[in-house]
Structure formats: C-alpha cells, structure tokens
TORPA-4810 file (N, C-alpha, C, O; in nm, 3 decimals):
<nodes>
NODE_1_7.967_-4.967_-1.594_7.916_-4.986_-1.460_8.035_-5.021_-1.370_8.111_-5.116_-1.387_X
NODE_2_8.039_-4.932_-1.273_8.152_-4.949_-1.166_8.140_-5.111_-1.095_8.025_-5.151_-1.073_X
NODE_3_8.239_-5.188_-1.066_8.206_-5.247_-0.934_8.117_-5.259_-0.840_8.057_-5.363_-0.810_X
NODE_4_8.106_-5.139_-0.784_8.024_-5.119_-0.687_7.884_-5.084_-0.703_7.805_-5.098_-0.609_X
NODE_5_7.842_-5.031_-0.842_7.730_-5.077_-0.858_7.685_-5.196_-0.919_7.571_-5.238_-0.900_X
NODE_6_7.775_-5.260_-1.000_7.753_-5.390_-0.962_7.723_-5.484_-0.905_7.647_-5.573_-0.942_X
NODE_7_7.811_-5.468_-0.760_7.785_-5.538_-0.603_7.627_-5.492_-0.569_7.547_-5.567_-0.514_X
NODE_8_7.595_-5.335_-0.618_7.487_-5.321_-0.535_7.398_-5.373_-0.616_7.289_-5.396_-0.565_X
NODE_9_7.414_-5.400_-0.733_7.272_-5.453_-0.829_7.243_-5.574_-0.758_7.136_-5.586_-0.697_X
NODE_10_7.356_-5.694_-0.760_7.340_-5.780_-0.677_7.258_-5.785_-0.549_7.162_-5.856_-0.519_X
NODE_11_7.314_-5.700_-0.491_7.258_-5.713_-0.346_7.097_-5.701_-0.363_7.025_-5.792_-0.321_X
NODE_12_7.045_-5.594_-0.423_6.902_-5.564_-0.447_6.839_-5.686_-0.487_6.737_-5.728_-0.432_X
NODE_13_6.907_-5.755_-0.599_6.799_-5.881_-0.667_6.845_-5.974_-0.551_6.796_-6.087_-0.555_X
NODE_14_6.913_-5.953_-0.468_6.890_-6.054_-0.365_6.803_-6.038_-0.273_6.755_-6.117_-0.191_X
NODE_15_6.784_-5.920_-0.296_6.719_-5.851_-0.136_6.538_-5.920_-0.256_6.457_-6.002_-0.213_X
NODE_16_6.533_-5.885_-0.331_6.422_-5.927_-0.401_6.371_-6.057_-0.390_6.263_-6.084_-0.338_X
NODE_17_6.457_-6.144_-0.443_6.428_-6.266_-0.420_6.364_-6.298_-0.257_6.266_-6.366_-0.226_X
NODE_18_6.421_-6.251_-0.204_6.414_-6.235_-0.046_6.273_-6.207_-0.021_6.197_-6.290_0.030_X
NODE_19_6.237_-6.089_-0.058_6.121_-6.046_-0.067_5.963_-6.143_-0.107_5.855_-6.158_-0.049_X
NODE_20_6.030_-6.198_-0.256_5.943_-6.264_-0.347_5.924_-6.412_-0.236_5.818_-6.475_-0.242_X
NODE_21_6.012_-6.445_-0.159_6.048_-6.579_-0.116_5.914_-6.519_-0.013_5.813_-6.590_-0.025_X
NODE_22_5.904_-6.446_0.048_5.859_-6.458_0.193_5.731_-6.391_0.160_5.657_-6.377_0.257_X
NODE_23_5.684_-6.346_0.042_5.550_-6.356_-0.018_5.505_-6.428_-0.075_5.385_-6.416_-0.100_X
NODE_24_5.555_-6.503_-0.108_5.516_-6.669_-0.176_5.475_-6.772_-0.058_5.371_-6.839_-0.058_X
NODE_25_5.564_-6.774_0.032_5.555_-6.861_0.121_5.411_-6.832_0.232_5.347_-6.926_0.280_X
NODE_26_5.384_-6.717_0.253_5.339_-6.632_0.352_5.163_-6.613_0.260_5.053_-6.608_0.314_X
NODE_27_5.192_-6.606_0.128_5.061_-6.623_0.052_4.984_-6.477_0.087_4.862_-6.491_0.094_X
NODE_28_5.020_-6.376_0.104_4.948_-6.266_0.174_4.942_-6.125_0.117_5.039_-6.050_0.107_X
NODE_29_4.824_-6.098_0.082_4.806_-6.010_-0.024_4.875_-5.882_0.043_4.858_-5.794_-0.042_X
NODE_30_4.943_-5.826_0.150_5.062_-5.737_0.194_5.149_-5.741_0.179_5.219_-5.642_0.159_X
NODE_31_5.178_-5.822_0.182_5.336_-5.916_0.124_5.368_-5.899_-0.026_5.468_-5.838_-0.063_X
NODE_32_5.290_-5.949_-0.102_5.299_-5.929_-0.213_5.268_-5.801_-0.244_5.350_-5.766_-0.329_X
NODE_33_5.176_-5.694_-0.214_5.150_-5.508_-0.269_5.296_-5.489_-0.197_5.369_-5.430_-0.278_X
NODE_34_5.369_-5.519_-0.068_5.503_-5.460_-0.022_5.622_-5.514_-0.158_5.695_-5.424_-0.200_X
NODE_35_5.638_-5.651_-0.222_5.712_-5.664_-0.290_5.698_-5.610_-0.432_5.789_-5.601_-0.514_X
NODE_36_5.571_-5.574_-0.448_5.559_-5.513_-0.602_5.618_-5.387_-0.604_5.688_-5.353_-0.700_X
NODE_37_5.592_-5.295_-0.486_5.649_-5.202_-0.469_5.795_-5.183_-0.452_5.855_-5.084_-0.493_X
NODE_38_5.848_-5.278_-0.393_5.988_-5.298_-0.448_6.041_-5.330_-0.566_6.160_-5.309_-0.585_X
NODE_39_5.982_-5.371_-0.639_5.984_-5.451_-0.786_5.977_-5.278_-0.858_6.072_-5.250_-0.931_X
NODE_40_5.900_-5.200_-0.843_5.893_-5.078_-0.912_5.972_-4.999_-0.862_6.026_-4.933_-0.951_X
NODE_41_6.014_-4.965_-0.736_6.135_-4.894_-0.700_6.269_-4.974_-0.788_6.352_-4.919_-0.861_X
NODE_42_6.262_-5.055_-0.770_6.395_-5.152_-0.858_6.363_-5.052_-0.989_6.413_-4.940_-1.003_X
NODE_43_6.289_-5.102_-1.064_6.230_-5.065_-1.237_6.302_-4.946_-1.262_6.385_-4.954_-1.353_X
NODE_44_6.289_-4.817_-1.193_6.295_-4.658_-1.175_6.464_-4.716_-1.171_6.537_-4.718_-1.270_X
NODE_45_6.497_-4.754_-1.056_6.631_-4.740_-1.041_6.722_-4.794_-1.126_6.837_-4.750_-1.124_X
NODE_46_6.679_-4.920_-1.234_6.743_-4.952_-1.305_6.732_-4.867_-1.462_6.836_-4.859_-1.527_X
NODE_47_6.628_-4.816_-1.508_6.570_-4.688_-1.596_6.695_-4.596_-1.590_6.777_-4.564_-1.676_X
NODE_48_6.683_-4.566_-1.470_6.803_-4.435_-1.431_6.973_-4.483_-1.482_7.061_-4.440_-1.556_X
NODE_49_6.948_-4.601_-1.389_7.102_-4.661_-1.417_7.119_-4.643_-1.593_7.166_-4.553_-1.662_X
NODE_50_7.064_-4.765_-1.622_7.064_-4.778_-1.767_7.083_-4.662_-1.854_7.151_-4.682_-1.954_X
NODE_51_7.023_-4.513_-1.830_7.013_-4.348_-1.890_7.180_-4.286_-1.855_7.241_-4.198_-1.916_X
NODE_52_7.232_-4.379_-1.716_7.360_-4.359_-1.709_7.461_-4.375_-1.779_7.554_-4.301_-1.813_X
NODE_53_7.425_-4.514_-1.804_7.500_-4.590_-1.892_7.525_-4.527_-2.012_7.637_-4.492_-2.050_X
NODE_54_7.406_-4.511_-2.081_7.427_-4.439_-2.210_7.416_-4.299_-2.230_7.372_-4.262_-2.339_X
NODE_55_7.458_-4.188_-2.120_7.435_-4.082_-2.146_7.523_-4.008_-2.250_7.462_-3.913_-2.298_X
NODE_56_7.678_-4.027_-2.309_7.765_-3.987_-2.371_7.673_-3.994_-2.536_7.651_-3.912_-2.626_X
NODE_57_7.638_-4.140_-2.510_7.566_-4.132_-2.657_7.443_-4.099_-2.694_7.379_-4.094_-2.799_X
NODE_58_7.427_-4.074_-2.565_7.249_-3.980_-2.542_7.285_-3.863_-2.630_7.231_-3.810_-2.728_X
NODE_59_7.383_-3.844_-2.570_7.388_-3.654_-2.584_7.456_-3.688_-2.746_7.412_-3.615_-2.835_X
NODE_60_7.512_-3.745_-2.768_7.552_-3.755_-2.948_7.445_-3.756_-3.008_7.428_-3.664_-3.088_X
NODE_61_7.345_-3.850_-2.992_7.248_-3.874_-3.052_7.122_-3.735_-3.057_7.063_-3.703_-3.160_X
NODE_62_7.102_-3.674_-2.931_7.058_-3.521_-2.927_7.105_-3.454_-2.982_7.028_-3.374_-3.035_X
NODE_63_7.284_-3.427_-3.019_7.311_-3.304_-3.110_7.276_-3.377_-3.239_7.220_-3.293_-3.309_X
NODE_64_7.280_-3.442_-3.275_7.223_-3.508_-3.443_7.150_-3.419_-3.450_7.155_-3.299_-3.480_X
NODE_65_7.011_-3.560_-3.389_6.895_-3.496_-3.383_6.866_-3.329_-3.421_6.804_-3.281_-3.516_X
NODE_66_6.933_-3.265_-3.312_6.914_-3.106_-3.281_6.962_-3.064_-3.445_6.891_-3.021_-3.536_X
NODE_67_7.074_-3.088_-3.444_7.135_-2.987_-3.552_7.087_-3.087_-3.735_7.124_-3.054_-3.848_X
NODE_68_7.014_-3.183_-3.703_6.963_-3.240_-3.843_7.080_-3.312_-3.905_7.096_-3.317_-4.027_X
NODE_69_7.140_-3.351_-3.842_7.269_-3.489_-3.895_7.182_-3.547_-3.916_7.065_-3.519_-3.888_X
NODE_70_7.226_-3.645_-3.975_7.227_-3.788_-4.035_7.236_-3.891_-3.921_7.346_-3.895_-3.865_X
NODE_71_7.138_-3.978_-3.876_7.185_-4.072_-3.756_7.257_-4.164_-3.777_7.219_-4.241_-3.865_X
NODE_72_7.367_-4.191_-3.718_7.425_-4.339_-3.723_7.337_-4.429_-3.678_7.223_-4.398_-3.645_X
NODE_73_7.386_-4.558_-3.674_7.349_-4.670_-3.651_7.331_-4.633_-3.480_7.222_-4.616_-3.424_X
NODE_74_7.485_-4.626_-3.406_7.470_-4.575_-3.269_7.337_-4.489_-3.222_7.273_-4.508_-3.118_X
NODE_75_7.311_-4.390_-3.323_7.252_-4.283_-3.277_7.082_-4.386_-3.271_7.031_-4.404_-3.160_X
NODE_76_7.020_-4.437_-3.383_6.961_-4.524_-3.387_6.946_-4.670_-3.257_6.846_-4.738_-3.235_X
NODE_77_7.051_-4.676_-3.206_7.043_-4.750_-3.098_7.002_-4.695_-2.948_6.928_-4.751_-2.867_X
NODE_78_7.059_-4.592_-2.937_7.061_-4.507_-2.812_6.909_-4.473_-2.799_6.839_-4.501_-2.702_X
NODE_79_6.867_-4.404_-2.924_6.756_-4.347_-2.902_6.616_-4.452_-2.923_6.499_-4.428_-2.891_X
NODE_80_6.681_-4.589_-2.998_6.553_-4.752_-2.940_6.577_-4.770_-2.785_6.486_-4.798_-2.707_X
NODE_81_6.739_-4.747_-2.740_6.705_-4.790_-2.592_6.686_-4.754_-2.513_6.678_-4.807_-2.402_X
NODE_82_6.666_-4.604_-2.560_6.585_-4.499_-2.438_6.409_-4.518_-2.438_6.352_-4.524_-2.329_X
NODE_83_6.327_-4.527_-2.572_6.244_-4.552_-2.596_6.167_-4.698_-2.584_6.051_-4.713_-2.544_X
NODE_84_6.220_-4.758_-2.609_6.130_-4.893_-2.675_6.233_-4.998_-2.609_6.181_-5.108_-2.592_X
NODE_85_6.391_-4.986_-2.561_6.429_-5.161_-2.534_6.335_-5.218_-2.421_6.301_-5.335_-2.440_X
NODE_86_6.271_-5.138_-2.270_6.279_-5.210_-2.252_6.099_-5.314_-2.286_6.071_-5.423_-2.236_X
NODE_87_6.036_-5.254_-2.357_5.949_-5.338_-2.469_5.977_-5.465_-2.526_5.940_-5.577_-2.492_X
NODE_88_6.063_-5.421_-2.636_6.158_-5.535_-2.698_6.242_-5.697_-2.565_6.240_-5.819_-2.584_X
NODE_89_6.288_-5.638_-2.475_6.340_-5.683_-2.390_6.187_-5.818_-2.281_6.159_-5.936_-2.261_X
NODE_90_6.154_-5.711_-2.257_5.978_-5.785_-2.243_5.938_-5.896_-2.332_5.929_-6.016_-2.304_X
NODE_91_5.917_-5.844_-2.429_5.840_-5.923_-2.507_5.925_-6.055_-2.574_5.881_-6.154_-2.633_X
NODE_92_6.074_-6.015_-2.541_6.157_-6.132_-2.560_6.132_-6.254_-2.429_6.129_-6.373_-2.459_X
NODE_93_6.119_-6.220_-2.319_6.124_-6.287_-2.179_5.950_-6.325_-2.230_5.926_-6.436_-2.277_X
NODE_94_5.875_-6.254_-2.219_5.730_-6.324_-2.165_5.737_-6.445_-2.252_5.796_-6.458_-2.359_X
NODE_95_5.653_-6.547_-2.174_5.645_-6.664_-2.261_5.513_-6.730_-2.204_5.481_-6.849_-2.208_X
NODE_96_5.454_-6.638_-2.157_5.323_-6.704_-2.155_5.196_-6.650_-2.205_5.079_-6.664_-2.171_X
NODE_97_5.270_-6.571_-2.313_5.158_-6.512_-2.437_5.061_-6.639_-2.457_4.956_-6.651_-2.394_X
NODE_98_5.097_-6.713_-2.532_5.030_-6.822_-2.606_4.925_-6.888_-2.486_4.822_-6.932_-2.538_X
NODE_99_4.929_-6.899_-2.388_4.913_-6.963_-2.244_4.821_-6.856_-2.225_4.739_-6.890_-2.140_X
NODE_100_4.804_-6.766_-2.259_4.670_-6.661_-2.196_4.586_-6.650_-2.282_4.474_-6.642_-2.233_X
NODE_101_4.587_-6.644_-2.431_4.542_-6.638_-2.512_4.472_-6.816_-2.484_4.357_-6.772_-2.480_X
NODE_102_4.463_-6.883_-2.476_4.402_-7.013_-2.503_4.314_-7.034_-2.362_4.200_-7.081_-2.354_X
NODE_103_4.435_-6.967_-2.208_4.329_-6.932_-2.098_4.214_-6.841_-2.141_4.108_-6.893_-2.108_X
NODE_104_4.197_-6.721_-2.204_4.089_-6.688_-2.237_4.006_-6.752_-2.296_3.904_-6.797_-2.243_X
NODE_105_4.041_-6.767_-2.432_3.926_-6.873_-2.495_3.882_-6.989_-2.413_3.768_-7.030_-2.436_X
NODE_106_3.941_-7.040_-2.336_3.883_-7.148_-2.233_3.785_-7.082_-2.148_3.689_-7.145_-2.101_X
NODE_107_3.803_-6.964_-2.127_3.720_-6.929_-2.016_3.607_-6.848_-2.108_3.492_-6.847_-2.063_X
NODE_108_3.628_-6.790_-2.212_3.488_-6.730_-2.264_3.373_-6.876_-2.268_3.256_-6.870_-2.231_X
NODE_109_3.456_-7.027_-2.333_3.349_-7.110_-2.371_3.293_-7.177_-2.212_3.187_-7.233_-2.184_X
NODE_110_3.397_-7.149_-2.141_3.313_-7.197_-2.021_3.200_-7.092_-1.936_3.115_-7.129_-1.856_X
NODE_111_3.222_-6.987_-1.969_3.106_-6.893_-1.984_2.967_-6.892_-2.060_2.857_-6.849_-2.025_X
NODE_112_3.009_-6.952_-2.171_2.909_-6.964_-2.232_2.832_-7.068_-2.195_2.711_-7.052_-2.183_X
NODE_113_2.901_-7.209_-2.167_2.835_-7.268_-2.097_2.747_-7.239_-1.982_2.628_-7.269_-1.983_X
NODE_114_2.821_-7.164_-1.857_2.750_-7.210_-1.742_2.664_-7.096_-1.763_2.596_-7.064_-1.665_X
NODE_115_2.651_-7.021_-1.877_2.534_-6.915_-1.874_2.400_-6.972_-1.923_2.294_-6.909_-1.925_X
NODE_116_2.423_-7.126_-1.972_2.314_-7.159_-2.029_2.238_-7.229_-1.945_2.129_-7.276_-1.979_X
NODE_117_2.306_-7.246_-1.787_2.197_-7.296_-1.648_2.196_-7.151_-1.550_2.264_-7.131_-1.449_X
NODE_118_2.109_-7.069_-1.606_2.106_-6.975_-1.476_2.047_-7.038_-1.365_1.998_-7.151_-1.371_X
NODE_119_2.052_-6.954_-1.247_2.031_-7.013_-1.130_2.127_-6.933_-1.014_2.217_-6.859_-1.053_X
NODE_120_2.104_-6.950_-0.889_2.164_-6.884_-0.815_2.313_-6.953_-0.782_2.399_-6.878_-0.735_X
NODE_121_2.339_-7.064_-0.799_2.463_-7.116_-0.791_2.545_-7.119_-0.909_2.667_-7.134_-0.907_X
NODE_122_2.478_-7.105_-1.008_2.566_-7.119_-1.133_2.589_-6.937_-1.214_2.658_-6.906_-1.310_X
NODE_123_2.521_-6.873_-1.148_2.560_-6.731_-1.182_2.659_-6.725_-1.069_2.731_-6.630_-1.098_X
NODE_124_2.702_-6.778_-0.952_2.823_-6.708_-0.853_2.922_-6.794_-0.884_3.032_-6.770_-0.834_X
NODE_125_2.909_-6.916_-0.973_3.036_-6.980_-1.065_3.062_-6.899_-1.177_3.174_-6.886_-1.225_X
NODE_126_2.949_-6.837_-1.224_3.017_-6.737_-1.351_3.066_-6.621_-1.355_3.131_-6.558_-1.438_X
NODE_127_3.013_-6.597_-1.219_3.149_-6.456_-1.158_3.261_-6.482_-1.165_3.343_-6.416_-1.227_X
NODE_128_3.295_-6.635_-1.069_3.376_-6.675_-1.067_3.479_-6.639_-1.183_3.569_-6.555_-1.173_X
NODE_129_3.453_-6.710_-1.284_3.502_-6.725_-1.435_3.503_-6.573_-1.481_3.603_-6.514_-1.522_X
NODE_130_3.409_-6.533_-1.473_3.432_-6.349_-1.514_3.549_-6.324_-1.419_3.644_-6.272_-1.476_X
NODE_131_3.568_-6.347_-1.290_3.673_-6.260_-1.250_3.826_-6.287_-1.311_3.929_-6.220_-1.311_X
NODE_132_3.786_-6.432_-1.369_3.930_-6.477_-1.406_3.949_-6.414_-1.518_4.035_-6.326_-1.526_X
NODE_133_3.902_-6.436_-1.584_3.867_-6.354_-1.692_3.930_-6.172_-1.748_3.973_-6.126_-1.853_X
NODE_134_3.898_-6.107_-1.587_3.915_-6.001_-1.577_4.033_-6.015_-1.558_4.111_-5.978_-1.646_X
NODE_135_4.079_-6.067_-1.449_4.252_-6.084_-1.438_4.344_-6.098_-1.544_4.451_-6.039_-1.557_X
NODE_136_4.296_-6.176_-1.614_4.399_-6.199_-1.734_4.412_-6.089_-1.849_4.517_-6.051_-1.900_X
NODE_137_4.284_-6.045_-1.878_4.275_-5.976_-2.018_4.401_-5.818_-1.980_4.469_-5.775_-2.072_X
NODE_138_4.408_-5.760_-1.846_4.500_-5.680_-1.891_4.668_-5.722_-1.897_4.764_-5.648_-1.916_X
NODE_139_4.665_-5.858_-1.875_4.814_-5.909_-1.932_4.819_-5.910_-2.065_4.920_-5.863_-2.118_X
NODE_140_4.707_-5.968_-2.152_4.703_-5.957_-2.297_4.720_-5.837_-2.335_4.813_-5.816_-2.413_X
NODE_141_4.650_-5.742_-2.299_4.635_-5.578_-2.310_4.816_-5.508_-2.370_4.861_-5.455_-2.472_X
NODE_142_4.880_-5.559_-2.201_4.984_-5.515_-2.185_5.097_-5.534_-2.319_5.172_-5.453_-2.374_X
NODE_143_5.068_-5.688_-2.340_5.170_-5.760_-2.414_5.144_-5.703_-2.552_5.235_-5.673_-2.629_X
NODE_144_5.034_-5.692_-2.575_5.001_-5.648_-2.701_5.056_-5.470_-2.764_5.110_-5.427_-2.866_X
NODE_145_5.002_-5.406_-2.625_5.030_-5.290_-2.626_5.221_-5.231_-2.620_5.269_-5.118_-2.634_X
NODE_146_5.289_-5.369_-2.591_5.402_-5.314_-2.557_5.465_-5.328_-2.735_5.541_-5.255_-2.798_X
NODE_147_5.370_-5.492_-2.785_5.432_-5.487_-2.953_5.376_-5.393_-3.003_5.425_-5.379_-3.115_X
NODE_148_5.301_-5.319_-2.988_5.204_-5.195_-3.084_5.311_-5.066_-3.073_5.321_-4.983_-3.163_X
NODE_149_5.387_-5.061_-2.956_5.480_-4.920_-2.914_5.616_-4.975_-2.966_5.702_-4.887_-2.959_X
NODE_150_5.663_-5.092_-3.017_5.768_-5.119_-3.076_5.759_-5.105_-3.264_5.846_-5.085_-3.349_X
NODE_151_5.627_-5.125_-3.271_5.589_-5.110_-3.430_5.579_-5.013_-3.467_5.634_-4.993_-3.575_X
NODE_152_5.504_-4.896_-3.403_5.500_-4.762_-3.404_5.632_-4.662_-3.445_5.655_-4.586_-3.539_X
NODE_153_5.740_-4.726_-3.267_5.882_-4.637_-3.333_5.938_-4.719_-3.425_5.973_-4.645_-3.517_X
NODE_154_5.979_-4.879_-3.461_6.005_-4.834_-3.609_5.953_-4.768_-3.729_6.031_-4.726_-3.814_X
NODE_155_5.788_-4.754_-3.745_5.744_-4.661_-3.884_5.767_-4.523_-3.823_5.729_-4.431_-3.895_X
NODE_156_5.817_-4.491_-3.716_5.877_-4.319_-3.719_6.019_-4.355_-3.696_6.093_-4.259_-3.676_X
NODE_157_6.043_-4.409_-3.695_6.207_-4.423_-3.707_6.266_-4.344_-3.874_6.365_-4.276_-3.904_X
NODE_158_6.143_-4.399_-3.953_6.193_-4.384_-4.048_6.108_-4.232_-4.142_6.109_-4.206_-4.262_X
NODE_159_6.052_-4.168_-4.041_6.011_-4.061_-4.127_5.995_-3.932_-4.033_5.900_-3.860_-4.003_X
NODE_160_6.160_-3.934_-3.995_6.143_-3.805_-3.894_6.167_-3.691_-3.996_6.228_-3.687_-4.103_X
NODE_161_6.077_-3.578_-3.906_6.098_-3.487_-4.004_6.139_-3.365_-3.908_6.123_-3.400_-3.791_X
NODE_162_6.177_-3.256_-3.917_6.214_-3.111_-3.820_6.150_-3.128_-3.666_6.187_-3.110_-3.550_X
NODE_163_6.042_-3.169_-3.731_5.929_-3.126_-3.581_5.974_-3.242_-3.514_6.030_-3.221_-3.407_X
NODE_164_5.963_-3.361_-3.550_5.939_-3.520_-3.501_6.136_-3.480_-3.392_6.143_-3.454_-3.272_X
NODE_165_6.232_-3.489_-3.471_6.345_-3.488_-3.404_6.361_-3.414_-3.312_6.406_-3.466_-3.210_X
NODE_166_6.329_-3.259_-3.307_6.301_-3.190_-3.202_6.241_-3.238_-3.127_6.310_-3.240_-3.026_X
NODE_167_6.121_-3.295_-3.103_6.031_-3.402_-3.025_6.144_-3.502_-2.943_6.175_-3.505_-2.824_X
NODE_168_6.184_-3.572_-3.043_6.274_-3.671_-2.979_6.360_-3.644_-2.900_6.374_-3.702_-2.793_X
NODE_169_6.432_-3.551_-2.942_6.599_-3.434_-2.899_6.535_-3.425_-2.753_6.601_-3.448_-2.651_X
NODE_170_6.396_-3.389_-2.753_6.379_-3.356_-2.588_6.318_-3.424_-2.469_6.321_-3.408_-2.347_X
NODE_171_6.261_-3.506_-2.552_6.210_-3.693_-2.495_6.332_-3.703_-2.441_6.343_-3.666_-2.325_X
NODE_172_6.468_-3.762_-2.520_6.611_-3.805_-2.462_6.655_-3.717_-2.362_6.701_-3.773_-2.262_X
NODE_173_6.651_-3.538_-2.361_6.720_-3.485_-2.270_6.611_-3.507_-2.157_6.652_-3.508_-2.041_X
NODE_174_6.541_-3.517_-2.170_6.406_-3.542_-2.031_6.474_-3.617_-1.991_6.551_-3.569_-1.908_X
NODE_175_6.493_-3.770_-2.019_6.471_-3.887_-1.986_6.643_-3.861_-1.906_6.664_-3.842_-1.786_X
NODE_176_6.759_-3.868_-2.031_6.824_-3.802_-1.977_6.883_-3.775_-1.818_6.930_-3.849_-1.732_X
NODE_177_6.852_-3.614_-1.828_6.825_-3.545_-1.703_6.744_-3.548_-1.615_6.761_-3.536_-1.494_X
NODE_178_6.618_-3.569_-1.695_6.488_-3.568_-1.581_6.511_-3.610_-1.491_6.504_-3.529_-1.398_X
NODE_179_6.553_-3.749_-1.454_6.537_-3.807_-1.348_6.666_-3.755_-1.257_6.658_-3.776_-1.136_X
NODE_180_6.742_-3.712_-1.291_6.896_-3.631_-1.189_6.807_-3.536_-1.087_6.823_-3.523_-0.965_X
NODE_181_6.708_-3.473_-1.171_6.659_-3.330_-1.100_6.610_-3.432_-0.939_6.563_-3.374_-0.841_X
</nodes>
C-alpha cells in the first residue's frame, strides 16, 4: 500500500467517525441510513483495495488451481482471503455474541410471561418485546452464518477436485478483476 493510500484510508475513517459522531449525537434515523451507506461504500472500497493487495498471488494461486498444482501454503492463504477472511476477521472482533444470545432468551421468557395477561395493554407490551426480538435474531443469524461459511471452506479446502478448482480459479479471477471492470 502506497503512502497515499494510506493517507487516504485515514482520511475516510475520519471522515467516518465524523459521520458516526453526528448520527449519534443527532439520534436520527437519516443520519444514521446516510452513514450506513457510507460504511458500505467504505466495505466495497476496502474489498477492492485488499484484491489489490493480493493480486500477484491471486494470479499464482489461479494458475495452480488452473493447471492442477499442488497448493502452497501461500496459495491456501490468498484464496481464504479472498473468500472467507473477512468472516474470520468478524467473528474475531464481534463480542457481543454471548450478549444476544442471553438478550434473546430474556426476551422469549418475558414473552412468555406477558402472554399469560392478555389484554389490550399487555399485548402492545408484547409487540413491544416481539419487535426486540425481531431486531436481534438477524444479528445471531448473521454471526452464525458467517461461522457456517468459514466451516464449509475449510471441509472443501480439503477435497477439491477438477470441477471444484476450476470453480475457484474463476471465483478469484471475478473477484480479482471484476471489480476493475
């Protein structure tokens, strides 16, 4: 990574923070859909960067692949961190797995409770609780789903066969190139 994209990585997570600061403060559901959307323009742009980074060993790791070498260790790396790091990378940072998992169960038994006074005030408290409810479960979803796509490519890590590498060979040149086009 040059300098200068360096400087500019900087500048962006500043410009972010910036962002995050004055949707926090401001509390305003525009504010925050404007910074998420920056948050995913970031994502793309760092995807790309990162495909930069490793394109020399992209393309090593594609002629393997292609021509049925033997992968190195490298080749094995390139092609986890085109696929799956940034999973791995995730699931290293989140830390409030444990913290949602126990928010749910708190909220199914308090469901169960306030279902046992129906009534017109205590069914628009159990929306309440359903909506929370709803909010959370696709963070679990996510977290779960990101260890299920890291478990996956290691048991094909280890049983590529003609078809599977060709597969891969063109996943990497996608990923690759794709995004240049």
């Amino acid at each position: 990574m040059t300098n200068a994209q360096a400087d500019q990585l900087c500048e962006t997570v500043e410009a972010l923070k910036q962002a995050a600061t004055g949707a926090l403060d401001q509390q305003c559901p525009d504010e925050f859909e404007q910074f998420e959307k920056q948050l995913n323009r970031f994502d793309t742009a760092l995807r790309e960067t990162q495909q930069e980074l490793w394109s020399a060993e992209a393309q090593t790791a594609i002629e393997h692949l292609e021509s049925g070498s033997a992968l190195t260790e490298g080749d094995v790396e390139v092609i986890r961190t085109f696929l799956v790091s940034d999973a791995e990378h995730y699931l290293a940072v989140e830390n409030n797995f444990n913290g949602w998992l126990e928010e749910l169960r708190r909220l199914m038994d308090d469901m169960a409770r306030r279902a046992e006074a129906p009534g017109r005030e205590p069914v628009g408290r159990l929306r309440g609780v359903v909506k929370d409810a709803i909010r959370l479960v696709p963070d679990i979803r996510n977290y779960l789903e990101e260890r299920r796509r890291i478990e996956k490519f290691d048991l094909a890590l280890h049983t590529f066969d003609a078809t599977s590498r060709a597969m891969l060979a063109r996943v990497l040149e996608e990923q690759l190139h794709g995004s240049h086009r």
